[in-house]
N, C-alpha and C positions, 0 to 999 in steps of 0.2 A: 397234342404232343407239342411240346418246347424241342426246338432249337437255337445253342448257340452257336454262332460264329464268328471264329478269330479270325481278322484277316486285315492287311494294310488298307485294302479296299472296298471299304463299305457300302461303299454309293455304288459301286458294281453289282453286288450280290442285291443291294436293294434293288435295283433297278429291275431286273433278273425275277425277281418276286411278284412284279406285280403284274404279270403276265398269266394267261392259260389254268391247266389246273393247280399251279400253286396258287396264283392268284384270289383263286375261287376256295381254293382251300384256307387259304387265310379269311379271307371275308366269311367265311361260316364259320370259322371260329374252331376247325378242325385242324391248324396248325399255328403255330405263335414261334417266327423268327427273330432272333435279335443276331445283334453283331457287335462286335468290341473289335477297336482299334488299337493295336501294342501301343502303334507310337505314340498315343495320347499318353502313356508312362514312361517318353524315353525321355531321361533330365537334362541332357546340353541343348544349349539355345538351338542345334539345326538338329531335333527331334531325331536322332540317330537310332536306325534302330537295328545295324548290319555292321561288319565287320570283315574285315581279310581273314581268310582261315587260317589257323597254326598248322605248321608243316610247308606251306606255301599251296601256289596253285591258282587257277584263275576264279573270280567268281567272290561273292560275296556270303557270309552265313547272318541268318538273324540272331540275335543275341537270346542269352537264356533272360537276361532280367526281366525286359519289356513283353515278352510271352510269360515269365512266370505269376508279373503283374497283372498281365491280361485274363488271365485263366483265374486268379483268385477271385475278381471283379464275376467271368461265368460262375465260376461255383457261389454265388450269392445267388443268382438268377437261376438257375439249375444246378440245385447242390447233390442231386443222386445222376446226375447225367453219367454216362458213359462218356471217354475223351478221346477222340479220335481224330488222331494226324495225317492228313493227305499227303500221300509221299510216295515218288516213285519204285521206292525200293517196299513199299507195302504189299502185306497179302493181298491179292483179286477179288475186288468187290464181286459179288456172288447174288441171285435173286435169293438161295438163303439166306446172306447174311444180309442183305437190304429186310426181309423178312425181320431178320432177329432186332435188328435198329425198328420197325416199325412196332415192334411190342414194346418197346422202351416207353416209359413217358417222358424223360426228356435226354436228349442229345449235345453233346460238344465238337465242334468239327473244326480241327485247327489246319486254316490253308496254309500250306508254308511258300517262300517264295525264295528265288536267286537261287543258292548252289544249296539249300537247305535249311535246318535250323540247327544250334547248337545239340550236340547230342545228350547232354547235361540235362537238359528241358523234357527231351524227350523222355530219357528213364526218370524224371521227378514225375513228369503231369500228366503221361499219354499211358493210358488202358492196352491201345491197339495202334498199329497204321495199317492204313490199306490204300490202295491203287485201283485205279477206275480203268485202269490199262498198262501196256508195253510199250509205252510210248513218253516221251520226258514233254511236259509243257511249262510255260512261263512262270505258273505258281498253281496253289491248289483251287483259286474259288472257282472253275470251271468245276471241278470235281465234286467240290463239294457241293455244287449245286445241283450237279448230276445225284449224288447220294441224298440228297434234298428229296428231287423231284420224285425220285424210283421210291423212297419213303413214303411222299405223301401220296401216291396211287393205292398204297394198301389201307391207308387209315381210312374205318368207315365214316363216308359222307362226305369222302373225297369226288369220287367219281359220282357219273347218273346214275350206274348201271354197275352194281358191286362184282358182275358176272365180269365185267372187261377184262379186271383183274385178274381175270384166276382162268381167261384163257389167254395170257399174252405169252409172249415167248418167255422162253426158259421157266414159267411159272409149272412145268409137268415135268422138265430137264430135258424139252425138246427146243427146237427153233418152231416160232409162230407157221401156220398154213397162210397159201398164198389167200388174197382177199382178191376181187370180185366186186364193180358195183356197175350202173348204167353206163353207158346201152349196153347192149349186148352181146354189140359186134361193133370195135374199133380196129380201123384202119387194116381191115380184114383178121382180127384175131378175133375169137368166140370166148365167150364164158361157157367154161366146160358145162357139158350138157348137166352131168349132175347134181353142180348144182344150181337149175333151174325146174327140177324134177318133182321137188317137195316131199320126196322119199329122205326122212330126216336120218333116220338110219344107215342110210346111203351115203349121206351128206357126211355126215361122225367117222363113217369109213375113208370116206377120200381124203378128208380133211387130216386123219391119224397118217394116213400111209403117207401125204402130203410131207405132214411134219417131219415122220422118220426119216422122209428121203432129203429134205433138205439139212437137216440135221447131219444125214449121213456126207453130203456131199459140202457142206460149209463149215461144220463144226463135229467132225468124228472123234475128237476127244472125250463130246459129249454121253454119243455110245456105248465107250469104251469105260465108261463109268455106270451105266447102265445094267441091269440084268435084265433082258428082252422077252416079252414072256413069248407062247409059241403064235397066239397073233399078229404078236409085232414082228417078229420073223415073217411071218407068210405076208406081211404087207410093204416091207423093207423088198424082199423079195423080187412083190411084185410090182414095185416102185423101179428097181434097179433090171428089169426087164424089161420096162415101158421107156424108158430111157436108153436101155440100147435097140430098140426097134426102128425103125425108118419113121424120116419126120413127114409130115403131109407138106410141107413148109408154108403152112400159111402164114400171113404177112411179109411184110419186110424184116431185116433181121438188122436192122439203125434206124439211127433218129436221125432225121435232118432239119441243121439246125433254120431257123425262121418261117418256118411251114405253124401253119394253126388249123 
């Protein structure tokens, strides 16, 4: 898969790349980043590539020319990509729609920055905008790198292990089950007996009722989107039963800080 990306700062995003599993996904040849700089087409000697907004107001907007330049130079490099503008006021990036970007073969992702981009730009060169969150940041290549990464997990020969994928959170429209590794007993908490039982059936049960309840109790929007069939009922159920029962209180219930 191609992607491009617009953004002032390129040496950011590259930097950013050559880490983890993007990293490893580029070096196998299972994903190909580029990046365009506006300002390399803004024409006054101090490379300007922003402006005071009309109406008045604080803040600076990028200009339409030096993005509309920018984006002609992507569509050479990826001329059937999809254009997509990172922007606060975008739809919520979604593991569908991370999904639908990864069946893509190639992608445009325009970071915007300051108080936004001209709107001019937007209705000429941008498909879509979406949002990584409810939250306003400095500009988009955070985001864009997030849509990046949550990309390259799906394309085969990303991962070791193609299963990782398709049990991570929100990949079934639950929150992931709690994970579990050695020893067995820290600082007096246990790893639930179940699963150390090897009754795998067992394990798919706890881990289900796992999800739903956490689901239910961090992300109940998620639910409410849901039709729950009558197992997931009786394990929600008994998730939200286990939870108002008395605790045994094992361990401590904080961290303290400089203890190893």
């Amino acid at each position: 898969m191609k992607i491009v990306v617009v953004t002032l700062f390129p040496e950011f995003v590259g930097q950013v790349l050559r880490f983890g599993v993007l990293g490893r996904a580029i070096e196998r040849g299972v994903l190909e980043v580029r990046t365009i700089n506006p300002r390399q087409y803004a024409t006054d000697v101090h490379k300007t590539v922003d402006d005071r907004p009309y109406g008045g107001g604080p803040g600076m907007v990028l200009k339409a020319e030096p993005l509309w330049l920018a984006m002609n130079e992507a569509a050479t490099l990826a001329p059937k990509a999809r254009r997509v503008y990172l922007a606060a006021d975008g739809a919520p990036v979604t593991q569908a729609k991370v999904a639908e970007y990864a069946a893509l073969p190639e992608l445009v992702l325009v970071a915007g920055r300051y108080e936004g981009v001209d709107e001019r730009f937007v209705e000429e060169c941008i498909d879509e905008s979406v949002s990584v969150g409810d939250v306003v940041l400095s500009g988009g290549e955070l985001p864009a790198l997030m849509v990046i990464d949550a990309v390259s997990r799906l394309l085969p020969g990303t991962l070791g292990c193609a299963e990782s994928a398709e049990q991570e959170s929100f990949a079934g429209g639950l929150l992931d089950w709690p994970h579990y590794t050695r020893p067995e007993t820290w600082r007096g908490r246990e790893v639930p007996a179940v699963l150390k039982g090897g009754n795998h059936a067992a394990i798919g049960r706890w881990r289900r009722k796992q999800a739903l309840g956490r689901t239910w109790q961090r992300r109940p929007e998620l639910l409410a989107q849901r039709n729950l069939t009558v197992e997931e009922r009786t394990l929600l159920d008994e998730y939200r039963a286990e939870q108002d029962a008395p605790r045994d209180g094992q361990g401590s219930n904080h961290c303290e800080k400089g203890e190893t």
